[in-house]
C-alpha positions as CSV (number, residue, x, y, z in Angstrom):
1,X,-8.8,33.0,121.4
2,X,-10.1,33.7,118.0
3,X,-11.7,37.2,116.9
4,X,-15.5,36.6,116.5
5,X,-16.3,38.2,113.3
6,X,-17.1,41.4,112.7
7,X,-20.5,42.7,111.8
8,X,-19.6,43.6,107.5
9,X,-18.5,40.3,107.6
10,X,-21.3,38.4,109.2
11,X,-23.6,40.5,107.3
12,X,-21.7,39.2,104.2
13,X,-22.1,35.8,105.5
14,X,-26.0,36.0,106.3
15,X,-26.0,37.5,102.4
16,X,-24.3,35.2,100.7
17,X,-26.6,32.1,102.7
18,X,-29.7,33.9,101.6
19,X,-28.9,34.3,98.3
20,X,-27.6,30.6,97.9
21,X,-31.2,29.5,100.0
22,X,-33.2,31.4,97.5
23,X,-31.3,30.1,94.7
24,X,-32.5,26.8,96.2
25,X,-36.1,27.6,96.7
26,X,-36.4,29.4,93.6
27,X,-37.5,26.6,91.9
28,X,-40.1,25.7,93.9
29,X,-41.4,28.9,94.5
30,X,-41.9,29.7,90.6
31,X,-43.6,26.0,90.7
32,X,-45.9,27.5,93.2
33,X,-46.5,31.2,92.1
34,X,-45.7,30.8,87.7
35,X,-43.4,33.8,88.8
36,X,-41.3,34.4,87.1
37,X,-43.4,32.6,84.2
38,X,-42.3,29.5,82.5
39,X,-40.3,30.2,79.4
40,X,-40.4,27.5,76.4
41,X,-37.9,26.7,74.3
42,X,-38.7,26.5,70.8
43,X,-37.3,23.9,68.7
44,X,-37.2,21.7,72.1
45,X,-39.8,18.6,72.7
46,X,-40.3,17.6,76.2
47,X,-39.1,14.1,77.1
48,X,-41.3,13.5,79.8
49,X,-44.8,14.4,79.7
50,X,-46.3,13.3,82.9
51,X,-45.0,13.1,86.8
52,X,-42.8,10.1,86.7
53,X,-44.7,7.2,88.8
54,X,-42.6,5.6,91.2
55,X,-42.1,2.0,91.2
56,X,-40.0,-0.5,93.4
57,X,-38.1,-1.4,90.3
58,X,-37.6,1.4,88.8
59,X,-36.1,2.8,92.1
60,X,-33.9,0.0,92.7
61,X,-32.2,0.3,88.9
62,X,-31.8,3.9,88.9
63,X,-34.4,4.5,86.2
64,X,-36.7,6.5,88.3
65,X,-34.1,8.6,89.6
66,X,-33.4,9.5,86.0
67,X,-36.8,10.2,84.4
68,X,-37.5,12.3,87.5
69,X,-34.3,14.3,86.9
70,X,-35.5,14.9,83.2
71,X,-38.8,15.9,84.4
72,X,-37.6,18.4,86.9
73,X,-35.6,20.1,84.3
74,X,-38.1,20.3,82.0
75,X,-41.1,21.4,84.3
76,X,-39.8,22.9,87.0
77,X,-37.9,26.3,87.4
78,X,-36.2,28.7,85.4
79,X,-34.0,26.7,83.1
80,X,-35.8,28.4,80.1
81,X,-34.5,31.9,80.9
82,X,-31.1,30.9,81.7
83,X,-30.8,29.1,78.2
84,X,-32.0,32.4,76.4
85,X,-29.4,34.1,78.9
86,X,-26.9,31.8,78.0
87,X,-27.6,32.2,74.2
88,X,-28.3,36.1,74.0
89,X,-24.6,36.3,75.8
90,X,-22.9,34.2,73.4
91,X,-24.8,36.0,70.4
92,X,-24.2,39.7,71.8
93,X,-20.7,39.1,72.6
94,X,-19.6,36.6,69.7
95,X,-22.1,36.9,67.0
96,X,-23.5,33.4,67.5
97,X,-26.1,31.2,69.2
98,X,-24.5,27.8,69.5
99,X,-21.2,26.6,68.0
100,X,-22.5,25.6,65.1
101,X,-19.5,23.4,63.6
102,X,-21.0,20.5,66.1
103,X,-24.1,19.4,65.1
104,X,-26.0,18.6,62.3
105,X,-28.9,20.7,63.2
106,X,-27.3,23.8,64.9
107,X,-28.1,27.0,63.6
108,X,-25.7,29.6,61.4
109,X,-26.3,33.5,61.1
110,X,-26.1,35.0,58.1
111,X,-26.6,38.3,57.3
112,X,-30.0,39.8,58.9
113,X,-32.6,38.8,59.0
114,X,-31.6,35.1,56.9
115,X,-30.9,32.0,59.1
116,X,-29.2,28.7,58.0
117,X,-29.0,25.4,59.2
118,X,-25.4,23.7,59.9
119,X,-26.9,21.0,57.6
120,X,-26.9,23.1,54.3
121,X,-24.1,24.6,55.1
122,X,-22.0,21.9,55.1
123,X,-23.5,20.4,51.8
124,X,-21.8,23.4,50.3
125,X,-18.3,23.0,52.1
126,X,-17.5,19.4,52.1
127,X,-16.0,17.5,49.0
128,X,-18.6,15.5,46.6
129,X,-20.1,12.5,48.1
130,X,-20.5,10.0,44.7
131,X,-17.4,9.4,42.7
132,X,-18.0,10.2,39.0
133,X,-18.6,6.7,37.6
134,X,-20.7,5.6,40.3
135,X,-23.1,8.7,39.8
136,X,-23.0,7.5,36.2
137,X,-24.2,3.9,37.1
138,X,-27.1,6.0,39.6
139,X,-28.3,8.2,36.3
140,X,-28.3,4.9,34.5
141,X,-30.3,3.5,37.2
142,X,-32.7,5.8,37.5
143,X,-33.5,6.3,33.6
144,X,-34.0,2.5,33.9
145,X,-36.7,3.2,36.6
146,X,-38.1,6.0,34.4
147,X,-38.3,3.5,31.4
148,X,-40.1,0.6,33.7
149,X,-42.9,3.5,35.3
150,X,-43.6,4.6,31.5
151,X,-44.5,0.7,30.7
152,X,-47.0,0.9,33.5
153,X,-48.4,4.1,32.6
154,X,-46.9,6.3,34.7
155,X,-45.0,9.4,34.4
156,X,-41.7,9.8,36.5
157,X,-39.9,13.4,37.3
158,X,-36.9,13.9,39.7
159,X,-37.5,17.5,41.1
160,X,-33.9,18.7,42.4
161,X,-35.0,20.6,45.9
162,X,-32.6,23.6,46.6
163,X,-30.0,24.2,49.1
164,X,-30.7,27.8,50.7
165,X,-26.8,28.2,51.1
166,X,-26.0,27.6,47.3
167,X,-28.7,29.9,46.7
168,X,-28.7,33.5,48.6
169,X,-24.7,33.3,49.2
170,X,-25.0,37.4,49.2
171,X,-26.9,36.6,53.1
172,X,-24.2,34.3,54.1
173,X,-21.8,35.1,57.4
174,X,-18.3,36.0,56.4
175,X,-16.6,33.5,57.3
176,X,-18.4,31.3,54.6
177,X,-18.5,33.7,51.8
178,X,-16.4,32.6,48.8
179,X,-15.9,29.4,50.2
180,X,-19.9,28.1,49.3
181,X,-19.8,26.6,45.6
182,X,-21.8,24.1,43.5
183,X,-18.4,22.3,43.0
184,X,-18.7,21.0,47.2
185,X,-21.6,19.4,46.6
186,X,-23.3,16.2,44.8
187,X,-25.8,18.4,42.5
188,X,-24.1,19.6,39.7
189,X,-22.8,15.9,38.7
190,X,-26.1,14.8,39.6
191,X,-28.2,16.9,37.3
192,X,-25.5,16.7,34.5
193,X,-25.6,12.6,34.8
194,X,-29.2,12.6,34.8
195,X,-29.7,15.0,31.2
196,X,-26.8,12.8,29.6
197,X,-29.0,9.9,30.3
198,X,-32.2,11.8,29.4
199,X,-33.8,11.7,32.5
200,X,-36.7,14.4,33.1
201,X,-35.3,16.9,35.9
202,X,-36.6,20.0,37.3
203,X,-33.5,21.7,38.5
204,X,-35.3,24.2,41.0
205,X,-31.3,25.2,42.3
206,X,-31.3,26.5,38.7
207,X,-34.6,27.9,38.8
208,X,-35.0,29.5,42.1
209,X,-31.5,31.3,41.0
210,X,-33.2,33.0,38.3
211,X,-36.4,34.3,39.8
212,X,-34.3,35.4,43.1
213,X,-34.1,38.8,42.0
214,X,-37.7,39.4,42.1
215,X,-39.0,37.0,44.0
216,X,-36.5,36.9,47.2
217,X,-38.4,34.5,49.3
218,X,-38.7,31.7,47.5
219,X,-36.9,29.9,50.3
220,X,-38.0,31.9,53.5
221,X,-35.3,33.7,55.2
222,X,-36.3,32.0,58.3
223,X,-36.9,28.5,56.8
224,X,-34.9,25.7,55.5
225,X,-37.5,24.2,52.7
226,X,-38.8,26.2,49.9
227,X,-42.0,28.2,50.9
228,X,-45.8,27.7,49.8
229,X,-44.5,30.2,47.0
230,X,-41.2,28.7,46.0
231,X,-42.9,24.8,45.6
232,X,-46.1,26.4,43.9
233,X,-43.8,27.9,41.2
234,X,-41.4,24.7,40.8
235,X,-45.0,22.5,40.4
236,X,-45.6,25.2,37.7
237,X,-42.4,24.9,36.1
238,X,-42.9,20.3,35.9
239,X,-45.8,20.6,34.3
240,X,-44.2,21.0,31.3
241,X,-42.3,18.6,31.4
242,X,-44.6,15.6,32.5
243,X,-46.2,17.0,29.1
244,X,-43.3,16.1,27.1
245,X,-43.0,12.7,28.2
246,X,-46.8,12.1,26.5
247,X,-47.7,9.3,28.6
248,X,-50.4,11.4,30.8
249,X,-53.2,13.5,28.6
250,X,-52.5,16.9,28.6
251,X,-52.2,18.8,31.8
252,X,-52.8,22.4,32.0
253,X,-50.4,25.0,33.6
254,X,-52.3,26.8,36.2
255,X,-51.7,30.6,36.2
256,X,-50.7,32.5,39.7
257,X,-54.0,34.6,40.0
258,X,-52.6,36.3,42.8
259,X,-49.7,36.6,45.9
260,X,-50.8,37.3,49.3
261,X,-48.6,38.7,51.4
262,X,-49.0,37.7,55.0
263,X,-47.4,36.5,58.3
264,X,-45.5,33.1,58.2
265,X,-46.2,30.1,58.9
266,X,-44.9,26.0,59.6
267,X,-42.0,25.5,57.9
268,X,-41.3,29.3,56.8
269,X,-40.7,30.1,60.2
270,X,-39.1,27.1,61.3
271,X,-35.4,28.4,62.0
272,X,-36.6,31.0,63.9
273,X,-38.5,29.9,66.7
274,X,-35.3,27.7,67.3
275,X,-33.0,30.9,68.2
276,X,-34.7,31.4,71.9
277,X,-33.1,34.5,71.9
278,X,-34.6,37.7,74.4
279,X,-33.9,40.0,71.0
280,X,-32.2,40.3,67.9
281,X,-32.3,41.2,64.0
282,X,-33.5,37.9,63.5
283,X,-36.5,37.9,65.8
284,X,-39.1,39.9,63.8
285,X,-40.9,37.6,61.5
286,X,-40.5,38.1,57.6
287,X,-44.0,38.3,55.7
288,X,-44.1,35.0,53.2
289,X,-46.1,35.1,49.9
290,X,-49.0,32.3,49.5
291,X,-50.1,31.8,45.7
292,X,-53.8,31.9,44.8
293,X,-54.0,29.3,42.1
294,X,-56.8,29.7,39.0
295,X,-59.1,27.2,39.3
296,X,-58.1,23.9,36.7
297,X,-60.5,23.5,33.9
298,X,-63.4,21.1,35.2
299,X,-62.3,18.3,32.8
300,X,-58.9,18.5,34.6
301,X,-59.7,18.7,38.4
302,X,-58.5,15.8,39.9
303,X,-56.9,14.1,36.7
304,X,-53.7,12.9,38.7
305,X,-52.7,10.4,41.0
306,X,-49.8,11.0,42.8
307,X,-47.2,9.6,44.6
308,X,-44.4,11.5,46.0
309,X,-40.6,9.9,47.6
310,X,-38.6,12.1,49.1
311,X,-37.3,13.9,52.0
312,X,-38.6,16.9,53.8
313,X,-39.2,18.7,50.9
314,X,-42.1,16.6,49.8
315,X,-44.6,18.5,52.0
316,X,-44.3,21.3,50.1
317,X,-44.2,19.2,47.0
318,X,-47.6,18.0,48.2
319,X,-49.2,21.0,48.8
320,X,-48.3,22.3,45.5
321,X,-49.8,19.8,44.5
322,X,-53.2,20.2,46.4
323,X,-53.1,23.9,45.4
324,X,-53.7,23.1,42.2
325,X,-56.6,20.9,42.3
326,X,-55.5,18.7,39.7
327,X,-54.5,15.8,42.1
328,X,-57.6,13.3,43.3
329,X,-54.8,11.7,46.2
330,X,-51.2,12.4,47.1
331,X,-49.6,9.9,48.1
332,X,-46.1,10.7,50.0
333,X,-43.8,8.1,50.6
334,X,-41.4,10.5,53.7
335,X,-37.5,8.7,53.3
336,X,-39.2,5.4,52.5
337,X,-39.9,4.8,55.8
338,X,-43.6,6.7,56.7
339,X,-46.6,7.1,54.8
340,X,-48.5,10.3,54.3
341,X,-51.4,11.4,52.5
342,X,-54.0,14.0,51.2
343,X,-57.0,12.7,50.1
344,X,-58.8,14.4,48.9
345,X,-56.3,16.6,47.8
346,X,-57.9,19.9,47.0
347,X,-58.5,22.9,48.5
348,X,-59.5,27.0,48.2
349,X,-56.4,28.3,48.0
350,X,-57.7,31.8,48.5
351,X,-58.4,31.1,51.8
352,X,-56.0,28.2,53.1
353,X,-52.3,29.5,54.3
354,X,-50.9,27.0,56.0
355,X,-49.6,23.2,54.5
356,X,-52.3,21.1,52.9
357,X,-53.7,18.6,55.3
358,X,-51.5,16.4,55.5
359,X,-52.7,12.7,57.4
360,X,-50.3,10.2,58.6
361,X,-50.8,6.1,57.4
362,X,-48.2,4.6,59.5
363,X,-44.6,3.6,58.9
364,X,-44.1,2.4,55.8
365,X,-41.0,0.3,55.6
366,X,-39.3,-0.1,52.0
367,X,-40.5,-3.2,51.5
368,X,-42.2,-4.9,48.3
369,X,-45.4,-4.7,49.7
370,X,-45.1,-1.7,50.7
371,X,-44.3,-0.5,47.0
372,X,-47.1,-1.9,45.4
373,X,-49.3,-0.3,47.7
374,X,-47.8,2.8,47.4
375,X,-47.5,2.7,43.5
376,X,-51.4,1.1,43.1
377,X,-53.2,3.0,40.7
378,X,-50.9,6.3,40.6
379,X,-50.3,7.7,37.2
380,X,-47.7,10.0,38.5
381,X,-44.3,9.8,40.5
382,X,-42.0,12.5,41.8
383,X,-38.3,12.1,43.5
384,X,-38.0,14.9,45.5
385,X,-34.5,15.0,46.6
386,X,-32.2,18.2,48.1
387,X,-29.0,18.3,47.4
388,X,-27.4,16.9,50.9
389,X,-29.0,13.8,50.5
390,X,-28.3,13.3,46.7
391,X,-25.5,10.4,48.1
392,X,-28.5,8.4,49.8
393,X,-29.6,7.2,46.2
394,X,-33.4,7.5,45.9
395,X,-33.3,5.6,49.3
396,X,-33.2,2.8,47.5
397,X,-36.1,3.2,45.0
398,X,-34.7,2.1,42.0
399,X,-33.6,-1.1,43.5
400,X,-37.5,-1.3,44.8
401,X,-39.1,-0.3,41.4
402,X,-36.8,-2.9,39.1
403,X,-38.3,-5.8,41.7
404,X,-41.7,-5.2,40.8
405,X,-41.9,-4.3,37.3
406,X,-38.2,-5.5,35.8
407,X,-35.9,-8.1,35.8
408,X,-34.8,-8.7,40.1
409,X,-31.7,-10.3,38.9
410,X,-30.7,-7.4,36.9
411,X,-31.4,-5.6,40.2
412,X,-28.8,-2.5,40.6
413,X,-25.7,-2.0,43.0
414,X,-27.0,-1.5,46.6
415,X,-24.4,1.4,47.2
416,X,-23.7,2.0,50.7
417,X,-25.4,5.5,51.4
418,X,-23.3,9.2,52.3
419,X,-23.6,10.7,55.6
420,X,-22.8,14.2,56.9
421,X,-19.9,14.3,58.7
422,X,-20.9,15.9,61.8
423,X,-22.5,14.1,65.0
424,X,-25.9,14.9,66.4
């Protein structure tokens, strides 16, 4: 006959069952009580807003089982402190958040307090995208584009955004430092091809290199774009050279009246409210500097119509733009595939921190219809482009702008665009 158990042992038993039970119920007890309190996860979207509603169907093909799965994880329990537990161990121990050779948008630590995103980094690592003659034929292309806007009276500028990991290599993590160069990337060929084919270019890689001694920030240390600061001084530095082109009247270079130091915000903050970390060096937020602009002479205010195409960077491009008050509408034309605008687009800049507002028109596929819309009435056009995406040629711009206002059989090559090597 078989012992019975002894009482450390059953004590251990009735332990190990409680603890497993309230492991169980925990769940629905912080459902019920908010203790502990429900921790978000920045960066993170929930899937499913509302309590899934059941339907015969949807039980029957498994698709109610599924949403309600989603939803539990997202609403109920503690998941949100056992991710920042997961992520403060792999940080304290290993000196990272996430293994950030994996995804596209995973984030890298350099040195405190600067984050990167995998995305940049791997600009600067891989090989060039665009083999040399074909970034010839896209410089060729594009001063055919500039020559066709000029006809209809309107000014053209490419405005090369920066890559933050070309830029600050001193804040890089060691494992990248001398191995981040212009030579792993599309933008040196790019900005070479476009001045041999005379092309206007604002080269802000080249620019924000410069002024980084004293001004530090012009990409935030927690962003990935360039701050309210960093696209105020590039608008600054185009001016210029929309004058030389003489097809606008003369527009005036605003002066910087003053730089207000204060707390972050949008996209100067964007990287990290994605660590969901309990504590680190990275945590504290890094005060960003907003330009007051001088007012534009009264002649000027609202002399330009804009349209920017480009990626991400454009919404800074556009509230440059709106800082100055020279711009009666800006027109942005996001990847070619949404609309955005600010109309009218002008604002106290004394007062206003965040972006410009900025309102949606709907997706805006690159069509031909589309164009002329887009292009109607605007006496000025800006490619905003960053140096990762250099290989998807203008998004096919150049193709769209020959159809309307040059010769469609003449159109150019539709090259097949680059793509990051790394899943997400």
């Amino acid at each position: 006959m078989p012992q019975p158990p002894s009482i450390p042992r059953r004590f251990l038993q009735a332990l190990l069952v409680a603890v497993f039970a309230a492991f169980l119920l925990l769940p629905a007890f912080q459902k019920a009580t908010g203790i502990p309190p429900r921790k978000r996860l920045g960066g993170i979207t929930n899937k499913i807003r509302e309590f899934p509603q059941w339907a015969p169907k949807s039980w029957l093909d498994g698709s109610y089982a599924r949403t309600m799965d989603t939803w539990i994880a997202e609403q109920i329990g503690i998941r949100g402190w056992l991710v920042n537990l997961n992520r403060q161990i792999r940080y304290s121990c290993f000196g990272q958040v996430e293994g950030a050779p994996l995804r596209k948008r995973a984030l890298v630590l350099g040195k405190p307090p600067v984050l990167y995103e995998n995305l940049l980094m791997t600009d600067a690592l891989r090989p060039p995208q665009i083999p040399a003659e074909q970034m010839d034929n896209y410089a060729f292309n594009l001063a055919r584009m500039q020559r066709l806007l000029r006809e209809q009276g309107k000014a053209f500028l490419v405005v090369v955004a920066p890559n933050k990991a070309l830029i600050y290599t001193n804040s890089l993590p060691a494992w990248a430092e001398g191995r981040v160069s212009d030579a792993h990337s599309d933008y040196r060929p790019f900005v070479d091809a476009l001045r041999r084919h005379n092309v206007p270019c604002l080269d802000s890689m080249e620019l924000f290199r410069e002024l980084a001694p004293e001004y530090p920030g012009l990409v935030p240390a927690h962003g990935i774009h360039w701050g309210h600061h960093g696209a105020w001084v590039v608008w600054q530095r185009a001016i210029p050279l929309l004058n030389q082109q003489g097809v606008l009247p003369e527009i005036p270079v605003l002066e910087t009246v003053e730089l207000i130091e204060d707390k972050p915000a949008g996209m100067s903050d964007e990287l990290r409210g994605q660590l969901n970390l309990f504590a680190s060096p990275y945590s504290a937020p890094v005060p960003c500097l907003y330009p007051v602009a001088a007012p534009p002479p009264a002649e000027t205010e609202g002399m330009l119509d804009v349209l920017v195409v480009g990626d991400s960077f454009g919404f800074g491009m556009v509230d440059a733009l709106a800082r100055s008050r020279l711009c009666r509408n800006v027109y942005y034309w996001f990847y070619m595939q949404s609309g955005k605008a600010a109309h009218p687009a002008a604002y106290d800049s004394r007062e206003k921190r965040g972006l410009s507002s900025i309102v949606s028109i709907g997706a805006m596929p690159s069509t031909d219809e589309n164009g002329r819309r887009m292009l109607e009435g605007k006496n000025l056009v800006l490619l905003v482009v960053t140096t990762f995406n250099i290989d998807k040629f203008s998004w096919g711009f150049d193709r769209l702008v020959n159809r309307l206002y040059g010769n469609p059989d003449d159109n150019p090559p539709l090259y097949q665009p680059g793509e990051v090597n790394l899943g997400d």
